[in-house]
N, C-alpha and C positions, 0 to 999 in steps of 0.2 A: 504494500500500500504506500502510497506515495506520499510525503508531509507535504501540510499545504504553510507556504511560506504568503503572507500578506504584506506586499511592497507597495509602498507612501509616493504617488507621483512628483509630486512639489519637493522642491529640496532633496530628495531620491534620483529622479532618476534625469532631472532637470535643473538648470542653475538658477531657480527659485532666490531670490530677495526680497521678493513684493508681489502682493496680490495683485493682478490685473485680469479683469473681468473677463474679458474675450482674447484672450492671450497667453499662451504655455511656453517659457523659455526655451531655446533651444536645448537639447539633450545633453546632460551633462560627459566629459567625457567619460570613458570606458564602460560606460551604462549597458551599450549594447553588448559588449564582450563580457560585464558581468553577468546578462541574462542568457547569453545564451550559454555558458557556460551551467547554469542551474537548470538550464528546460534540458541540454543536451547529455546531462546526468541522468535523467529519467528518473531521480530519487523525489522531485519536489514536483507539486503543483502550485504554479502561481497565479497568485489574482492581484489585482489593482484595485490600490483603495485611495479615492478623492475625492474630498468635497464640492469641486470642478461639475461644472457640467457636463455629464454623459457624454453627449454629443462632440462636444469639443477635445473629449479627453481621447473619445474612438478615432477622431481623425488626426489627433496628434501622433497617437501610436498606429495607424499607417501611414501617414507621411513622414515618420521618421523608420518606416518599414520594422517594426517591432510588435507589433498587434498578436502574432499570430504563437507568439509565446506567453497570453493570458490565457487563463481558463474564461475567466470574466473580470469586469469591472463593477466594482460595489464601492458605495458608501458607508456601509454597516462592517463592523469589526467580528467576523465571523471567526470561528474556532480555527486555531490555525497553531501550529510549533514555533512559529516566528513572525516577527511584526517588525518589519525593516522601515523605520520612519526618521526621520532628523530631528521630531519635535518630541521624544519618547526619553523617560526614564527608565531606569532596568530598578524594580523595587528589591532590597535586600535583604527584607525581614526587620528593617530597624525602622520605625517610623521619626525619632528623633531626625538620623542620618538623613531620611528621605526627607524632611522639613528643610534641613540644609541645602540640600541637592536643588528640594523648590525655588529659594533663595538664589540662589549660584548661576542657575540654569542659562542658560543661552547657546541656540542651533548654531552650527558647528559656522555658517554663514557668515554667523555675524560677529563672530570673534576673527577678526580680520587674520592675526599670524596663521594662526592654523586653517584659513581657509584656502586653495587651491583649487581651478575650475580646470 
């Protein structure tokens, strides 16, 4: 059986900084060598999860020719072994720690050194 991996369009798999309405950044690099590397294991099923509009988000993932490595596109956080997002905390069991973590937090974007497109 296949684990199903739920990977975050914005900031994932795109050079995401800002929300804009009718608009999907270009493709982040090695996005498409990261997926196909995972569809072409046969160990994962992936689906695409964004608050984006549907329609927008299907024609981004064929005109960057990547479509056909989703299972689907959902907005809903469905049961899955992984959740590949840029806005996610990984919880540790400490709720203190994770109060910190809330505090601290900031996508990986926006912290300028460590960001590379």
């Amino acid at each position: 059986m296949k684990k199903r991996l739920m990977i975050d369009l914005d900031g994932v798999l795109n050079n995401y900084t800002k929300y804009e309405e009718n608009f999907i950044p270009e493709i982040k690099e090695g996005a498409k060598e990261f997926l196909e590397k995972l569809y072409n294991s046969e160990k994962y099923e992936l689906v695409l999860f964004t608050t984006r509009n549907f329609e927008l988000a299907q024609k981004w993932l064929k005109k960057e020719n990547i479509d056909y490595y989703f299972k689907e596109i959902t907005n809903l956080k469905k049961p899955a072994s992984i959740y590949i997002d840029d806005r996610a905390l990984k919880f540790n069991g400490n709720f203190n720690e994770t109060l910190k973590d809330i505090e601290k937090f900031r996508v990986y974007w926006e912290n300028k050194k460590n960001y590379a497109r």
